[in-house]
KOLBARO-992491 format. One record per residue (C-alpha): residue in one letter; x, y, z. Coordinates in steps of 0.25 Angstrom, whole numbers, plus 5000, padded with zeros to 4 digits. Layout:
AXYZ...
REM end
This chain:
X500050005000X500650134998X501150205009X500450345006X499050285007X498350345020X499550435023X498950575027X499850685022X499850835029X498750765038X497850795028X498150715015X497550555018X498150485005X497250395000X497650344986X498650344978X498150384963X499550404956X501150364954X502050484949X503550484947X503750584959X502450564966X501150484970X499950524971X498750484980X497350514982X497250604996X496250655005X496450795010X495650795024X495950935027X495150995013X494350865010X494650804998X495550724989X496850754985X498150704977X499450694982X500650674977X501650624985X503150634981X504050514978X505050474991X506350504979X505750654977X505450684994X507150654996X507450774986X507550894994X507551004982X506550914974X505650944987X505951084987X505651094974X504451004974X504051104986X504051234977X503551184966X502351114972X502051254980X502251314965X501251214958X500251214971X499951374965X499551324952X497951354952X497351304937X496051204936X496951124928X498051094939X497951004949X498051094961X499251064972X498751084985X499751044995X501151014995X501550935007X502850885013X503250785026X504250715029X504050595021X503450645008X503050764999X501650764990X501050854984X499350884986X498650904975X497150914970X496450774967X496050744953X495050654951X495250614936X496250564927X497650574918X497650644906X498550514904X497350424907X496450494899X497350494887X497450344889X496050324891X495350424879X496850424869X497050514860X496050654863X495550744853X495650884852X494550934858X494850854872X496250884871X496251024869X495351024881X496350964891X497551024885X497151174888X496851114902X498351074903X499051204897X498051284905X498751204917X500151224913X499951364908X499551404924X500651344927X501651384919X501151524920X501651514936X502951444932X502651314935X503051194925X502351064924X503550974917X502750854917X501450864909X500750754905X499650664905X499950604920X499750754925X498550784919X497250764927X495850764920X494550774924X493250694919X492850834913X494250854904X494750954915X496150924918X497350944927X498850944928X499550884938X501050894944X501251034940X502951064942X503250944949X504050874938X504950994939X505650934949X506150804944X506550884933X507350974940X507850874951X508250764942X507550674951X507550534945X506150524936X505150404938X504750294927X503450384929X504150524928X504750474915X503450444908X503350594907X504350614897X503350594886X502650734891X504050814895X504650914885X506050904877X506751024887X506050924899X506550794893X507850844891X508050924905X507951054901X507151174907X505751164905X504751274907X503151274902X503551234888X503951104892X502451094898X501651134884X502651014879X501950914886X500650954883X501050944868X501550814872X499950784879X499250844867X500150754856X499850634867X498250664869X498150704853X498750574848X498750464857X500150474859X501450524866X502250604855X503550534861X503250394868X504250274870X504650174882X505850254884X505750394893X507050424889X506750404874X505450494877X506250614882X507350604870X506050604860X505350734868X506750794866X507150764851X505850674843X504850744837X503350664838X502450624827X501550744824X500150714833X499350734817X500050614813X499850544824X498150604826X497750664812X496750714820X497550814827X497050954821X498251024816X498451144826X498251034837X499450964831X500351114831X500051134846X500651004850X501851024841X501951154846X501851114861X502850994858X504151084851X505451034856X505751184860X505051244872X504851364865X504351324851X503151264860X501951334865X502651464874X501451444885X500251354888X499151464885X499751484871X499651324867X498151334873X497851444865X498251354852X497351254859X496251324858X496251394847X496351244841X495151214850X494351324842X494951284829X495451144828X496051184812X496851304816X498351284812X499351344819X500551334808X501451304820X502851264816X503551164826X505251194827X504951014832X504250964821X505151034809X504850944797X503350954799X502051054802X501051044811X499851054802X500150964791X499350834788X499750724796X500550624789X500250484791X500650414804X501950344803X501950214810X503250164811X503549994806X503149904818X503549774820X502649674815X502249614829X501849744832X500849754818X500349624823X500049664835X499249794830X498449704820X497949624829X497349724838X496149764830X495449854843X496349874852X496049984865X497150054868X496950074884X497349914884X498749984883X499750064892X500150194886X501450204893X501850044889X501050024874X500650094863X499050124864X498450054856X497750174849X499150194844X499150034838X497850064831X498350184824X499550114818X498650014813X497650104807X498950184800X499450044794X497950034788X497850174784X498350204767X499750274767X499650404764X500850384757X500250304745X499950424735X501450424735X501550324725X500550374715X501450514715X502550454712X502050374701X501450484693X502350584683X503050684683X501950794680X501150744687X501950744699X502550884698X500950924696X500550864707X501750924716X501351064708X500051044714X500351024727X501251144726X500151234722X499151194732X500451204743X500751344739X499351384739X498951334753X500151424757X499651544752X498251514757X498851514771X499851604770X498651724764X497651654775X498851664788X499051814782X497551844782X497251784796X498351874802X497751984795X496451954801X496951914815X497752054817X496652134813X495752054821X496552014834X495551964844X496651954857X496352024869X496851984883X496151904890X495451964902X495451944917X494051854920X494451814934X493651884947X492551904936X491151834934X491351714922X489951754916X490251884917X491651854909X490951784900X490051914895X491052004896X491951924888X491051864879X491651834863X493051874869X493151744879X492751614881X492751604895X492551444899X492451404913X493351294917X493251194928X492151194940X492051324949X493051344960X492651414973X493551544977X493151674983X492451744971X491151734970X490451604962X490751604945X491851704946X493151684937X494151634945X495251584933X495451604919X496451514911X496851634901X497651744909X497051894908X497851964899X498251854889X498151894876X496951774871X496051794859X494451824857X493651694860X494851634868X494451544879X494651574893X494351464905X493751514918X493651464931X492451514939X492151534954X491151454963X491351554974X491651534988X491651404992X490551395005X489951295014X489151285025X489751235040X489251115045X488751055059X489850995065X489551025080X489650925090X490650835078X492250805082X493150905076X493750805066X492350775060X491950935060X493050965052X492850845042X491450915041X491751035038X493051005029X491950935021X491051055020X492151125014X492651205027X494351195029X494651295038X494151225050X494951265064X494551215078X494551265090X494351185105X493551245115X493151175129X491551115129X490951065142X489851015131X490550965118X491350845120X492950865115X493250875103X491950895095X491451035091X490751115098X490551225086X490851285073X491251405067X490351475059X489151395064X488751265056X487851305043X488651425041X488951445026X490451505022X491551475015X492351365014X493651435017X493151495028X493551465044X492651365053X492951335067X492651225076X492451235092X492851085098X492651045113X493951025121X492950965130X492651005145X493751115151X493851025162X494450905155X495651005150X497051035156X497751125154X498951105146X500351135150X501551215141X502551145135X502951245125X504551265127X504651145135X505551025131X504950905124X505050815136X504550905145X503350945138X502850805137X503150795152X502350905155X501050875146X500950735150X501050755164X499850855161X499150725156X499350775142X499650675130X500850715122X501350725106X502650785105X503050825090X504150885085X504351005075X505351095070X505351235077X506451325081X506051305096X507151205103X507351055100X506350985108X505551095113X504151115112X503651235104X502151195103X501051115108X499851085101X498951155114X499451265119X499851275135X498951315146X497751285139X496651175144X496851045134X496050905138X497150805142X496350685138X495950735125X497050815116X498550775116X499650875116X500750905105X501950965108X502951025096X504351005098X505351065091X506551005083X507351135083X507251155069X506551285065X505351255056X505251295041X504151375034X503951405022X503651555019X502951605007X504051694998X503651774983X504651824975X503951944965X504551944951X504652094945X504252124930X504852034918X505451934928X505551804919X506451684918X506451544928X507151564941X507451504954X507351554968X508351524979X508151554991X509051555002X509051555018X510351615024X510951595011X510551445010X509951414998X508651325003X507551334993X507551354979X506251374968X506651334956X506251354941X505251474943X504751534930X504351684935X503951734921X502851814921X502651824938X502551924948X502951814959X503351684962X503151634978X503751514985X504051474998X505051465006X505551365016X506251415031X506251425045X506451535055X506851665049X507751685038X508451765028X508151715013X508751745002X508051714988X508751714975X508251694959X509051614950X508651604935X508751444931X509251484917X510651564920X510851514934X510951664938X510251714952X509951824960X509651854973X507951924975X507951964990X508251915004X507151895013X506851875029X505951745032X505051715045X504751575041X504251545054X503151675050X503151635036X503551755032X504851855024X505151975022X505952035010X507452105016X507752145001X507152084985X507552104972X506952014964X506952104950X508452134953X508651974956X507951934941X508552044934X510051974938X509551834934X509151904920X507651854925X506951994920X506452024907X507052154902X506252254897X505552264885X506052414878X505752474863X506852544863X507452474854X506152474844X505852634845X506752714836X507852814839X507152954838X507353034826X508653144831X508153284835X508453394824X509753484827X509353584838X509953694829X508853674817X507653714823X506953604817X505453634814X504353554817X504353404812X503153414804X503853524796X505253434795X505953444784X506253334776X507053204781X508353234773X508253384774X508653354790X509653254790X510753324780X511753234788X511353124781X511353194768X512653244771X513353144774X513253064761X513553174750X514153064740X512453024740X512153164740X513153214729X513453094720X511753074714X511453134700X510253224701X509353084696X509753004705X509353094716X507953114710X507752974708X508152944722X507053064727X505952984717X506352834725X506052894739X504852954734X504352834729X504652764742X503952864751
REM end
């Protein structure tokens, strides 16, 4: 049985299941008691917990991706770490793989694919816009929904066996079908190695097949790096030609031929969506010899040995979802190969033009020729018109802010401009119900008339009403009102002649109050009869040892724990109730908190504010005393005003933070800083994050005309009162310098010549 099953994580995560098997990580079913539902958690692998930078790493990032807030990303919602292991809490999907579903359904149309693939880049495009990289797309990390909504999964955690070079799983391998050529090869990788895998996902969902696919993981990567794939119209002919340029485009050996960022490949999308025969005219810097667009030639099916064409006559209905995708070729794939045997070569008119004469060959070429030559003047007359058209017809406007605003009122105002679509069920949130509360197109982006835009909406505040749970045992009131949707629930112990200890004596607000979820409730439990209570002695300051002494002798039953705190070793510096006050012997037991003599650490909350045109990925250090304990690494800060992380001390301490840039290795130091860590707090001593980017060459400069605004024409002599411009002489009446200063032009001309000159600038004028 596996260990994890029944362990209760953070005292509030009861695992219950395990439901998957990662290379890093498992993951299981769990129950959260303290918000009452079902959850997935991830638990790291034992070789991962041994690697101190990869669990600082693994602690930034997950604080980083747990910001993420999209309806297509599984939400992180706890981080946790002990002693024995580290995991990772996150929302619980109840549906399927995009891997599963592929293998269920094989290859998808158009229509169903365009659907999930927007949901995806939507995903990565939040993502990427707050510099987080996802590095292992694929099917595996897609979730889906019964009604086609999806979700990604494991956003920036493949970063750090990347990074690390920790040893890859037989299950970490498999991704190499999905990662780009600059991953396969080790090389940086930012968002474009993201819109890669997607044109990987789109080839694979379009076809029925991975573009590069052998037994050998190794032989994968080499093939991502340096093969080209079989064009996915000579695979499907089916594919509509602008389908097929997108995925060539998102799958160009060079990061910078693809797609720059995930809006602009859903903008592709759904002008395809609109109008599935639109041609982009794309060329591809991977696919030289050949053009998106053109007819797909027949499939070439390579010779096969003859057991193997034995095999596939025999097999006359054959499902393919007998077969394992990752060990056999699907059968979908056996069929096609049969029906190409039993198609007509397209090759057979070969024959016929080669047997024919001379003429009648070069007037068959002549003709073909012509009808070449005029399908090019048709489009180039047709591209020339339509730019026409579109530049004295532009229909781009930005795109408005909708959020805060009604959606049906959205919908008026913006009426023939937008389509405004809402997405997803309504979520509860502090503006009132059918309020705009997301929109997937940022205000201010350049989009055009009719362009789609998808909205989440409001529900309104989320309320309930507080139940009867007087006369009920703490426990089960709380269980109660958890269930009603109530968290913040705090209890307070009051003596009761009348109410036996432990059960509730009352509730605050009164039961059959209706409020808001969020909102406070307090429940009054008896301590029973003041008479049955002691009062209970001090042992704060007093040595281990002693302290028991004293408390047991009071008739007190004792639980000695020890934490880290900068009191002395083994004295104690808390007790679970505090001295002097009347607690029943017989019915609570008394915790002492003694110290190790190790101060305790805190994490403190720390924002760094990025000046105009900061740009470029960097690192920042930080330092304690001049020790370098903490590092956040790989940053993208394009584009921001701020970027916050924590960080890890105890006491009081000066820090010191430094930016590197990960491209020249150059760094800087922004400020130093004094923390409180046991207040969980800083203040800044002196900051120069401009001055710290601008020596790490990590500010754009400016952008100037100068260089496009001419030199002004020179003033005239101040000795010629020169009259006004309008009355200006001519333009060589008042440069005689020039005319001076070539007198062979000026004295060599017959009379002719001069005349004939005047008549050629007249003509030009």
């Amino acid at each position: 049985m596996d260990k994890n099953i029944g362990v209760m994580l953070d005292g509030r995560y009861e695992i219950k299941k395990r439901i998957g098997v990662g290379g890093m990580a498992d993951v299981y079913r769990a129950y959260d008691r303290s918000e009452g539902r079902d959850v997935a958690v991830k638990i790291l692998k034992n070789e991962y917990t041994k690697n101190d930078e990869f669990l600082q790493r693994f602690k930034n990032e997950s604080k980083a991706v747990s910001m993420l807030s999209h309806p297509n990303i599984v939400k992180v919602l706890d981080v946790g770490y002990n002693e024995e292991m580290r995991f990772i809490v996150m929302e619980y999907i109840d549906g399927i793989t995009l891997k599963d579903y592929i293998e269920t359904k094989g290859r998808l149309d158009w229509s169903e694919t365009s659907h999930l693939v927007i949901q995806l880049l939507r995903a990565l495009g939040h993502a990427h816009d707050r510099g987080i990289i996802h590095r292992d797309v694929k099917p595996q990390n897609i979730m889906m929904f019964e009604d086609g909504t999806i979700k990604v999964m494991d956003f920036g955690i493949a970063k750090f066996t990347y990074q690390l070079g920790i040893t890859a799983t037989a299950q970490t391998i498999g991704s190499v079908h999905y990662i780009s050529p600059e991953q396969a090869s080790g090389k940086m990788t930012d968002g474009a190695s993201d819109i890669y895998s997607v044109g990987i996902i789109l080839y694979e969902i379009l076809t029925g097949r991975k573009p590069f696919d052998t037994e050998n993981p190794l032989t994968v990567a080499l093939m991502q790096m340096n093969d080209i794939p079989a064009r996915p119209r000579s695979i499907n002919p089916d594919i509509p030609v602008g389908v097929e340029e997108i995925i060539l485009k998102a799958m160009e050996k060079n990061p910078s031929d693809r797609y720059h960022t995930a809006r602009e490949m859903i903008n592709d999308i759904e002008l395809l969506r609109n109008n599935p025969d639109h041609v982009f005219g794309y060329k591809f810097s991977s696919f030289p010899e050949e053009t998106a667009g053109e007819e797909p030639e027949e499939v070439k099916i390579h010779p096969e040995p003859e057991s193997v064409k034995e095999q596939d006559e025999e097999k006359e209905e054959v499902n393919y979802l007998d077969y394992d995708p990752d060990e056999a070729t699907p059968n979908y794939f056996i069929d096609s190969r049969r029906r190409e045997r039993e198609k007509k070569p397209v090759v057979s008119d070969i024959p016929e033009i080669e047997t024919v004469g001379g003429n009648r060959l070069v007037t068959r070429l002549a003709t073909i020729g012509t009808v070449v030559a005029m399908i090019v003047v048709v489009a180039v007359i047709s591209g020339f018109v339509s730019k026409i058209i579109h530049k004295n017809n532009s229909s781009t406007f930005p795109m408005p802010s909708l959020l805060q605003y009604n959606y049906d009122d959205m919908v008026k105002k913006y009426s023939g401009e937008l389509v405004i679509t809402i997405e997803g069920e309504p979520v509860y949130s502090e503006y009132v119900a059918d309020t705009i509360v997301y929109q997937s197109i940022d205000a201010g982006t350049e989009i055009e008339k009719g362009t789609e835009v998808f909205v989440n909406i409001s529900n309104g505040k989320n309320t309930s009403v507080i139940p009867e749970v007087d006369g009920l045992s703490a426990l089960e009131a709380v269980n109660i009102l958890n269930a009603a949707g109530f968290k913040k629930v705090s209890q307070t112990e009051i003596f009761n002649d009348i109410v036996e200890y432990g059960k509730v004596i009352r509730i605050s607000p009164v039961a059959g109050t209706e409020m808001e979820v969020t909102g406070k409730v307090t429940i009054y439990v008896s301590k029973g009869k003041q008479s049955d209570s002691k009062i209970l002695p001090n042992v704060v300051g007093k040595k281990k040892d002693e302290a028991v002494r004293i408390l047991q002798e009071a008739g007190y039953t004792v639980e000695v724990q020890e934490k880290d705190n900068k009191a002395p070793e083994g004295e104690v510096f808390e007790q679970n109730f505090p001295g002097d006050t009347l607690v029943n012997p017989a019915e609570e037991k008394i915790i002492i908190y003694v110290s190790t003599g190790k101060p305790p650490t805190a994490d403190v909350p720390f924002t760094l504010t990025f000046p105009e045109r900061a740009y470029g990925v960097v690192t920042f250090k930080v330092y304690i005393d001049e020790k370098l304990v903490q590092m956040v690494e790989d940053i993208n800060i394009e584009g921001f005003t701020e970027y916050s992380f924590d960080i890890t001390g105890s006491e009081k301490q000066n820090v010191k933070v430094e930016v590197m840039s990960i491209v020249t290795g150059d760094a800087a130091v922004i400020g130093h800083y004094k923390f409180d860590f046991e207040e969980k707090k800083y203040e800044v001593i002196n900051e120069n994050m401009k001055g710290a980017l601008e020596a790490i060459k990590a500010i754009k400069p400016e952008e100037t005309t100068q260089a496009a605004t001419p030199a002004p024409t020179p003033a005239p002599p101040p000795v010629t009162q020169a009259p006004p411009v309008t009355q200006a002489p001519p333009v060589h009446t008042q440069a005689p310098p020039v005319e001076t200063e070539a007198p062979p032009v000026e004295t060599e001309p017959e009379p002719p010549v001069t005349e004939a000159a005047s008549e050629s600038d007249s003509a030009a004028e």
